[in-house]
C-alpha positions as CSV (number, residue, x, y, z in Angstrom):
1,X,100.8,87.4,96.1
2,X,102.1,88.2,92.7
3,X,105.2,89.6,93.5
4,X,106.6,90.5,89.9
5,X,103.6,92.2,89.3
6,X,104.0,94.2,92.2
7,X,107.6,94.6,91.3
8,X,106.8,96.3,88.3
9,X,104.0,98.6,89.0
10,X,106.4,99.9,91.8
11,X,109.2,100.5,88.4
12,X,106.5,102.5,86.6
13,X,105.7,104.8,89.8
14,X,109.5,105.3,90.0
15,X,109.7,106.0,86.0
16,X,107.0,108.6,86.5
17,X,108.3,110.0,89.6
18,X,112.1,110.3,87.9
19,X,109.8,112.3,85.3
20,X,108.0,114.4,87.7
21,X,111.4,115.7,89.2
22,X,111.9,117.2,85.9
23,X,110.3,120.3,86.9
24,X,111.6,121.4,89.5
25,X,115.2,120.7,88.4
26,X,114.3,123.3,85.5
27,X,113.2,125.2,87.9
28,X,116.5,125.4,90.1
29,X,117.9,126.0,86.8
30,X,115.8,129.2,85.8
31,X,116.6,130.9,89.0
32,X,120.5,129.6,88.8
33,X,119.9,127.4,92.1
34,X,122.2,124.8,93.0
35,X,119.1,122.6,94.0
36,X,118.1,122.0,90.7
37,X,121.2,119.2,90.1
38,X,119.8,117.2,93.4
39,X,117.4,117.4,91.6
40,X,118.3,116.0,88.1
41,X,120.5,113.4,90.2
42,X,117.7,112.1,91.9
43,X,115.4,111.9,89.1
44,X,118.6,109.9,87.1
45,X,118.9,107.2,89.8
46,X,115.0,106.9,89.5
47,X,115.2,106.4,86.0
48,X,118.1,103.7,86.5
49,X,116.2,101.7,89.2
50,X,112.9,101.9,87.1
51,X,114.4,100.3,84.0
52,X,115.9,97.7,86.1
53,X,112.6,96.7,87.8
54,X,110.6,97.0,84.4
55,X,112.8,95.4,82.3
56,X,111.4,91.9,82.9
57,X,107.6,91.9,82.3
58,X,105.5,89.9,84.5
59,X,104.4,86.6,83.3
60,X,100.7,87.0,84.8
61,X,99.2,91.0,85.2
62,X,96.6,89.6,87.0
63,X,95.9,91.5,91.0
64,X,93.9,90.8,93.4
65,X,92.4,92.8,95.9
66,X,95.1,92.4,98.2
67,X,97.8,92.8,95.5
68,X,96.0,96.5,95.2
69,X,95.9,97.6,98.1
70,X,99.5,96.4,99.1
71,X,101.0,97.5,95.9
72,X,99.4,101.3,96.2
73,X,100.7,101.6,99.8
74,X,104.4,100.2,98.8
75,X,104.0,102.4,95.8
76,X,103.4,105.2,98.2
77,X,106.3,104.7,100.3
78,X,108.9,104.0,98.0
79,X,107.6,107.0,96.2
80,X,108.2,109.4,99.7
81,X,111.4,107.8,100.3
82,X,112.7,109.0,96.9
83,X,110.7,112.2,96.8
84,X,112.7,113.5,100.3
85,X,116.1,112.8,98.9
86,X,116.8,116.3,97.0
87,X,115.7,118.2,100.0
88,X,118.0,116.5,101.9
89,X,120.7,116.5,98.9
90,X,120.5,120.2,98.3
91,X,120.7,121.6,101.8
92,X,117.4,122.6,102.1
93,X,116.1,120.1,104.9
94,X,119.6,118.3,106.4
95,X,118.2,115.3,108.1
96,X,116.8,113.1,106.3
97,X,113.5,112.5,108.6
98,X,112.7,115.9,108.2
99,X,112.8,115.2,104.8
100,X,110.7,112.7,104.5
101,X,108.3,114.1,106.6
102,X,108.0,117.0,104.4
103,X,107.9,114.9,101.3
104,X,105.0,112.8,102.7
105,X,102.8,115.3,103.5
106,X,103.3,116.7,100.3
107,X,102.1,113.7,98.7
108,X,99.5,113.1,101.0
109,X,98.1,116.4,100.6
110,X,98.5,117.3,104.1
111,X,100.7,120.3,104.3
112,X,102.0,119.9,107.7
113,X,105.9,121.2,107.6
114,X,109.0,121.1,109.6
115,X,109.9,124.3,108.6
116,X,110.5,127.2,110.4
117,X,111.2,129.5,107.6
118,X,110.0,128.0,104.4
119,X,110.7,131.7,102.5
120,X,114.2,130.5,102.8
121,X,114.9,127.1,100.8
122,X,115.3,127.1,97.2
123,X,112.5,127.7,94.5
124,X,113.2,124.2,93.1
125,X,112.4,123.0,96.7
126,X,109.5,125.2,96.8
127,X,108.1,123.8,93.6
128,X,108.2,120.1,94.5
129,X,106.4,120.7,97.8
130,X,103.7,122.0,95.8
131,X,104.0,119.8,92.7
132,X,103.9,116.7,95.2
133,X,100.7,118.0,96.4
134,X,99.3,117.9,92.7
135,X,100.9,114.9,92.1
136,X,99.4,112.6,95.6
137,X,95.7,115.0,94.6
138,X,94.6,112.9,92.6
139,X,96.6,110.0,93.0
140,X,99.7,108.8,91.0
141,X,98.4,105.3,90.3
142,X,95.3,107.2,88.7
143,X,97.5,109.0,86.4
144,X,99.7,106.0,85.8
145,X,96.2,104.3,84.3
146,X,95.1,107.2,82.8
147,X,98.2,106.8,80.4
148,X,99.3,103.2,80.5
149,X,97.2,100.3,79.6
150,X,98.8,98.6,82.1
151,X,96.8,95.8,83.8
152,X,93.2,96.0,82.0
153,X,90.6,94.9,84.6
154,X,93.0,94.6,87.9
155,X,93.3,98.2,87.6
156,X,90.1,98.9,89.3
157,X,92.1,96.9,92.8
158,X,94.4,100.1,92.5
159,X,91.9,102.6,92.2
160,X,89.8,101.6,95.4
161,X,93.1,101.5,97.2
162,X,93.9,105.0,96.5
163,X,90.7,106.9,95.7
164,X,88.9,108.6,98.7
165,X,85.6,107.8,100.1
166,X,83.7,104.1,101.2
167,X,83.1,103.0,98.0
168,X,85.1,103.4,94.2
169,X,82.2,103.9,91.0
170,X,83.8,103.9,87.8
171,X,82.0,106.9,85.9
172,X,82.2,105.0,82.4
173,X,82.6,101.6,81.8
174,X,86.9,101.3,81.6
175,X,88.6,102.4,84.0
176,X,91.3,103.6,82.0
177,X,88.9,106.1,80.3
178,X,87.7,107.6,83.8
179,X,91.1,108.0,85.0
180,X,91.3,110.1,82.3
181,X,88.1,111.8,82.6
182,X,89.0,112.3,86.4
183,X,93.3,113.7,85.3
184,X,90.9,115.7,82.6
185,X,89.0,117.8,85.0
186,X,92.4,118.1,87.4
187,X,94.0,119.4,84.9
188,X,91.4,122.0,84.0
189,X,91.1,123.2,87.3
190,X,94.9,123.9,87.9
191,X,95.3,125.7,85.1
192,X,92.1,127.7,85.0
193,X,92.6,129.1,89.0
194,X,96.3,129.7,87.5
195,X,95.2,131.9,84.8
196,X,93.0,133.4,87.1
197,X,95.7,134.1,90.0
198,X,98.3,135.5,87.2
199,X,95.0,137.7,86.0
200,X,94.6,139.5,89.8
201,X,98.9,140.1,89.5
202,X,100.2,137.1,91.6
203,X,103.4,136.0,89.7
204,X,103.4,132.8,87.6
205,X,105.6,130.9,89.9
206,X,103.6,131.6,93.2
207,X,100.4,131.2,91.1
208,X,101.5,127.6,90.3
209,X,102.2,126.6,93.6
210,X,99.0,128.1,94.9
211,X,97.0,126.1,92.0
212,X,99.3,123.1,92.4
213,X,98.1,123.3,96.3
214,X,94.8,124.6,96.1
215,X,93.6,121.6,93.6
216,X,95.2,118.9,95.4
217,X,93.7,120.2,98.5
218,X,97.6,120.7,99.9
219,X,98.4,123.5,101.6
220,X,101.5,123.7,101.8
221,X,102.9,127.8,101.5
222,X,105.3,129.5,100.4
223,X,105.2,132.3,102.3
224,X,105.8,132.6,106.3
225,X,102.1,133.9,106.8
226,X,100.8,131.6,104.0
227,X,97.9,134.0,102.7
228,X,97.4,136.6,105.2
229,X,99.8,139.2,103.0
230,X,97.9,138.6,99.7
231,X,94.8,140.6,98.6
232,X,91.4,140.2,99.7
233,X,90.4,139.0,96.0
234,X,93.0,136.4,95.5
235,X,92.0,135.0,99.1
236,X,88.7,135.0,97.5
237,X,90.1,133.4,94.4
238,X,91.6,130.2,96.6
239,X,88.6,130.0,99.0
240,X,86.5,129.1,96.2
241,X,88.7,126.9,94.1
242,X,89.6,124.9,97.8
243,X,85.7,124.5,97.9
244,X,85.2,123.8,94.5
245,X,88.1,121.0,95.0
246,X,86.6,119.0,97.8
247,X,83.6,118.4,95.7
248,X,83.1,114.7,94.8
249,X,84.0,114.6,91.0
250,X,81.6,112.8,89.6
251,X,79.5,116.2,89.8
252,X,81.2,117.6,87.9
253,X,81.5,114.2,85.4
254,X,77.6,114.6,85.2
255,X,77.9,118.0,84.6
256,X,79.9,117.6,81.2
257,X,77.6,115.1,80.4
258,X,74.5,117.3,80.6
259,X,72.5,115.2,83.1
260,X,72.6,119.0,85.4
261,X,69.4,117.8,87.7
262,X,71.5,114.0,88.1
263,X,74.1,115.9,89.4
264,X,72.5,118.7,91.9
265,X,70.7,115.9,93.2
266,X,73.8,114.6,95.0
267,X,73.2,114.1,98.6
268,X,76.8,114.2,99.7
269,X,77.3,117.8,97.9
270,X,74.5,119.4,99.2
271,X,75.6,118.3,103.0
272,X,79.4,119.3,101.9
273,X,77.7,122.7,101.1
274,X,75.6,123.0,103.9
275,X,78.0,122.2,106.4
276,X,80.4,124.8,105.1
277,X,77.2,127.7,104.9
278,X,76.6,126.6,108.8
279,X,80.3,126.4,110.1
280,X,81.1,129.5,108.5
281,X,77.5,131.6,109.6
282,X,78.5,130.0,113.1
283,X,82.0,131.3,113.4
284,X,81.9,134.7,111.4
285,X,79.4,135.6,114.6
286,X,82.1,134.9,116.8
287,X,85.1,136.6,115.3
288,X,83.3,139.5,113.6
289,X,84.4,141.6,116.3
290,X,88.3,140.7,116.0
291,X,88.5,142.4,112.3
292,X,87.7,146.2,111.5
293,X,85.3,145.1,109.2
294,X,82.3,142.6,108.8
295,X,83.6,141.9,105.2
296,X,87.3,141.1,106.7
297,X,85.8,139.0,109.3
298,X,83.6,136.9,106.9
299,X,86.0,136.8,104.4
300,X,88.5,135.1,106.8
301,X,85.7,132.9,108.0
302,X,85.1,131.5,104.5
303,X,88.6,130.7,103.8
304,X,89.6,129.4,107.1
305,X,86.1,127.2,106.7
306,X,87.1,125.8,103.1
307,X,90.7,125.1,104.0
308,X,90.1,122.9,106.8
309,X,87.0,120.7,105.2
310,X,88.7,120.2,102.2
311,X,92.4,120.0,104.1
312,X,94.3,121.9,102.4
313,X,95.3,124.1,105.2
314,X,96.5,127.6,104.0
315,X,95.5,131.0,106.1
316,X,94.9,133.6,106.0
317,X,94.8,134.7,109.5
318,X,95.8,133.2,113.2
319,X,93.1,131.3,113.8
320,X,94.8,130.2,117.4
321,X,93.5,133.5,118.3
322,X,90.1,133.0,117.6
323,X,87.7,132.0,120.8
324,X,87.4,128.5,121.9
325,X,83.7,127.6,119.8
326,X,85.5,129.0,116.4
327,X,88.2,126.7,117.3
328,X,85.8,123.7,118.2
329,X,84.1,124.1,115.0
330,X,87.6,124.0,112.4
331,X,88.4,120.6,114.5
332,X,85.0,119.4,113.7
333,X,85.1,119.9,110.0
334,X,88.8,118.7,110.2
335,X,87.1,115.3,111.2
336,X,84.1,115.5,108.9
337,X,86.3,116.5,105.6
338,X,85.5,116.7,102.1
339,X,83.8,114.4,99.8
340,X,84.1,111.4,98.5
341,X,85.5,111.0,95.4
342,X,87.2,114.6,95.5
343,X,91.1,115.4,96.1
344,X,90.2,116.2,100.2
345,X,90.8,114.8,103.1
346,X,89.3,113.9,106.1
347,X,86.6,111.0,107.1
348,X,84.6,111.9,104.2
349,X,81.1,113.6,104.6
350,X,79.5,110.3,102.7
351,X,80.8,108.2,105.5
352,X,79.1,110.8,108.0
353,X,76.0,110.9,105.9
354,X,76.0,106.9,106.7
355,X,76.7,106.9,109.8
356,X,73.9,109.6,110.9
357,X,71.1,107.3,108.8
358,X,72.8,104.6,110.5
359,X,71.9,105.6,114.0
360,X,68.7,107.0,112.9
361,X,67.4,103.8,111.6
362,X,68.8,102.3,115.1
363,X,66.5,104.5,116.9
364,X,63.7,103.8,114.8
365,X,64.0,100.1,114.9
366,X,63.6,100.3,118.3
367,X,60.8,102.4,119.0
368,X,59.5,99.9,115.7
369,X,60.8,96.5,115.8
370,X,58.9,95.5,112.8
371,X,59.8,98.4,110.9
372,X,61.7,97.1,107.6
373,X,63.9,100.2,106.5
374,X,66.9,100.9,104.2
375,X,69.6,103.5,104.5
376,X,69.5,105.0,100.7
377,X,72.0,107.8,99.9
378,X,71.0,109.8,96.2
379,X,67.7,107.7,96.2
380,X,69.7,104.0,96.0
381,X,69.9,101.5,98.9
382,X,73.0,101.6,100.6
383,X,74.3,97.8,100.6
384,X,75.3,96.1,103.5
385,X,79.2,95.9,102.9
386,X,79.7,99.8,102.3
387,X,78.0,100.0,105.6
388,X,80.0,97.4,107.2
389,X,83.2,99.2,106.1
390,X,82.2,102.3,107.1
391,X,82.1,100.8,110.7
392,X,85.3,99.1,110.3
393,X,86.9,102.1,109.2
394,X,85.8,104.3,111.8
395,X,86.7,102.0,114.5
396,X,90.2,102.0,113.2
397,X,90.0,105.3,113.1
398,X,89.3,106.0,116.9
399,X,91.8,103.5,117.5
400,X,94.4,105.4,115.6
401,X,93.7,108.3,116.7
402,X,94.1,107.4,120.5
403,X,96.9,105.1,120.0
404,X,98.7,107.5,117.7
405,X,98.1,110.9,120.7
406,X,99.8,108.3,123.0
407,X,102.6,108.0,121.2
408,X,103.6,111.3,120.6
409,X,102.2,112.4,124.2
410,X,105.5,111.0,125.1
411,X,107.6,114.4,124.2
412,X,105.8,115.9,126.8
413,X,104.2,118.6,124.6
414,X,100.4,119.9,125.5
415,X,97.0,117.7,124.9
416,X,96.1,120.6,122.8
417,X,99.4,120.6,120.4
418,X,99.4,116.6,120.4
419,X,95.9,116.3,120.0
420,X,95.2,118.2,117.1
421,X,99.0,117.3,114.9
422,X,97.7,113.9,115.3
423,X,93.9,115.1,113.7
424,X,95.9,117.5,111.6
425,X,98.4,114.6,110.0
426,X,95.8,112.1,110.2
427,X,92.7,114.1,108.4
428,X,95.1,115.0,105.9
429,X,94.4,118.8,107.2
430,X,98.1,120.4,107.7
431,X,97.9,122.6,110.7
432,X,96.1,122.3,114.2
433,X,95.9,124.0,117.2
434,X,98.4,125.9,119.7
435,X,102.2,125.0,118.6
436,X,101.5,123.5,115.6
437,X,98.8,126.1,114.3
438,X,98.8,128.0,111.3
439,X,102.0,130.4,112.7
440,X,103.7,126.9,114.0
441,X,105.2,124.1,112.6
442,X,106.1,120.5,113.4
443,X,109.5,120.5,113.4
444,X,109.8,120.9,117.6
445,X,108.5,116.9,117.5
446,X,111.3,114.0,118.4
447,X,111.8,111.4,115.3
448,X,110.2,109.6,117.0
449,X,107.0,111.3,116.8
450,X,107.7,112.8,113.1
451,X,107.8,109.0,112.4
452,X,104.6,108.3,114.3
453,X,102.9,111.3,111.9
454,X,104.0,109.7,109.0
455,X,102.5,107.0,109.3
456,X,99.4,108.6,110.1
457,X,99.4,110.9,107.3
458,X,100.3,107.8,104.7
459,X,97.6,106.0,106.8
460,X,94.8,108.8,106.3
461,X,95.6,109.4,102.4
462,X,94.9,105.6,101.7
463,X,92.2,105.9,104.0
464,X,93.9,103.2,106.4
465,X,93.6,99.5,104.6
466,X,95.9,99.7,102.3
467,X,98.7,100.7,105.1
468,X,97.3,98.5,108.0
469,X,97.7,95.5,105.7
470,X,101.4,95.6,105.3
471,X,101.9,95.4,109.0
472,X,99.9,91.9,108.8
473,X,101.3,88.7,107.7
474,X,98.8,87.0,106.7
475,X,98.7,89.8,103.4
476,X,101.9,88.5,102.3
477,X,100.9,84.2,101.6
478,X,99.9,83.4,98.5
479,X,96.3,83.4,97.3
């Protein structure tokens, strides 16, 4: 393992992080908050520690796949364990578990909170919740090659590590260049849904943290009822920009580039769509009559349908209310997720596409045992090692999932509460079910079981590999 390499890389993130915190110390100072200076003094000792990890440059750049996926998920943690110290430092969440609970879902873009009142911490604080959702989105190690030419070809280990889906396609030929490409069309997005929030009179500051949110598929709020108190057309406004988010990017890539029929003639987008037009015809008929109006009803439907799929997570009504099929269906597209190659969450409806041909052709080769079929996705032939991860990784996943609900189970809190926070935290989706639905939080769970969480949100953000291979010893001897 090349362990100055990897000491390095983890310098950078910490540069860029001590960077990041810039805004919302400014922040704290433009409302006169106290917060801002935990702020300024974290983002100080980040500077520190980054010039004194990059100030010896590695004699070989060269990573290996395992050097990229270990270095992503250190990078990830060292990144939460800095990112919770001004909430703890400013008084706005005291312990420091809490705090780093609330600092990875931020970055992991899952939006589950401890907090009980989250209209009562600082703006500063409210800022970097958000920010860190924009920040994790896309991923910090994309950004970090999007503007450093750090490691030329070994940069392509990071980016499978820490993009989404069952396999990584660079969209042109350097990966530096579609990292930028990728941060280009981020970027656009946040500040066009911004501009378009500030238009329907939401202030600048709570349009930023919607945008920051919406576009990293985040959720997290700030306000107590997350959307339910804004109007119908900014609901609208954030329903569409959460479904335009979970879209797999390199749609929108093709797009740019003209080739329009190439990119409507993605598979995986036209399930993502269909799936949303289905779950949301399927539980507008069953809570139609729980609104005065049909338009109230559908329009909750549609938002409640595009925060879960993509995981963000915001709301706009109590969904715990809703009858048990409307509730089936959120937990299903909490599993199914977004697509690949987008800022969502989730198992990734490529890896569902897969495993639905998979089974198919199963069925087929045994009612036609000389049958010679492939499973092709957008026309090409699926190769054997995507579909051999996709197995792997949904094994793990199962196992996770009951070993995870185990562990928590021990607080003694309902199948229905455990169940779903480890979905939630796991899928990247924010809320669940019964005490930690969208009018709950997660603050009621022992350290124990915030720690268990963590894990599982870090865990579904790098889409498990990354994490499980720093528990393994074998990841640490030397190629």
């Amino acid at each position: 393992m090349n362990f100055s390499t990897i000491r390095y890389i983890i310098g950078w993130i910490l540069r860029f992080e001590s960077f990041f915190m810039l805004l919302p110390a400014l922040v704290g100072f433009l409302y006169q908050e106290k917060a801002g200076f935990a702020y300024l003094f974290v983002a100080m000792a980040c500077f520190l520690l980054s010039y004194l990890l990059t100030a010896k440059k590695p004699a070989s750049k060269e990573l290996y796949l395992k050097d990229g996926f270990i270095v992503v998920a250190l990078g990830w943690i060292v990144m939460s364990l800095f990112g919770a110290l001004p909430f703890t430092l400013s008084g706005d969440i005291p312990s420091y578990v809490d705090a780093l609970f609330e600092a990875v879902s931020g970055f992991t873009t899952t939006g589950a909170s401890i907090l009980a009142d989250v209209e009562s911490i600082s703006h500063a604080s409210l800022i970097w919740r958000s920010f860190s959702h924009w920040i994790g989105g896309m991923g910090v190690f994309v950004f970090i090659m999007a503007v450093l030419p750090l490691f030329g070809g070994s940069t392509m280990n990071m980016m499978k590590a820490e993009s989404t889906g069952p396999s990584v396609d660079k969209l042109v030929p350097r990966v530096k260049n579609t990292a930028k490409i990728l941060y280009g069309i981020y970027i656009f997005m946040t500040i066009l849904q911004t501009v378009i929030l500030v238009l329907l009179d939401m202030p600048l500051f709570e349009a930023m943290c919607t945008s920051f949110g919406t576009t990293g598929t985040g959720g997290f709020g700030f306000k107590n009822d997350s959307f339910a108190s804004f109007s119908p057309a900014i609901q609208l406004t954030v329903a569409v920009f959460m479904i335009l988010s979970g879209v797999n990017y390199s749609m929108y890539f093709l797009i740019l580039r003209r080739k329009i029929k190439q990119a409507f003639s993605l598979e995986e987008v036209w399930w993502y769509f269909g799936i949303i037009g289905v779950a949301t015809l399927l539980i507008f008929m069953k809570i139609k009559d729980l609104y005065p109006t049909l338009e109230e009803g559908l329009r909750h439907s549609i938002f409640q349908v595009g925060a879960i799929i993509t995981s963000t997570g915001y709301a706009t009504t109590d969904y715990n209310l809703w009858p048990p099929f409307a509730s089936m269906c959120l937990i299903v597209l909490m599993f199914i997720g977004a697509c690949a190659g987008s800022t969502g969450g989730g198992i990734k409806v490529s890896r569902i596409i897969i495993l639905a041909k998979s089974i198919k052709k199963e069925i087929s080769s045994i009612a036609h045992p000389q049958e010679v079929s492939k499973i092709r996705l957008n026309g090409h032939p699926v190769s054997h090692e995507v579909i051999r991860s996709t197995n792997v990784f949904l094994s793990i996943y199962l196992l996770l999932l009951i070993g995870t609900t185990l562990l928590i189970s021990i607080d003694g809190q309902n199948f229905t509460t455990n169940f779903t926070a480890v979905v939630a935290t796991l899928n990247n989706t924010g809320p669940g079910l019964d005490m930690v639905g969208p009018t709950g939080n997660f603050g009621f769970f022992s350290n124990l079981s915030k720690l268990v969480l963590i894990f599982n949100m870090l865990a579904g953000r790098l889409e498990l590999f990354p994490i499980l291979l720093l528990l393994f010893p074998v990841s640490y001897r030397k190629h």
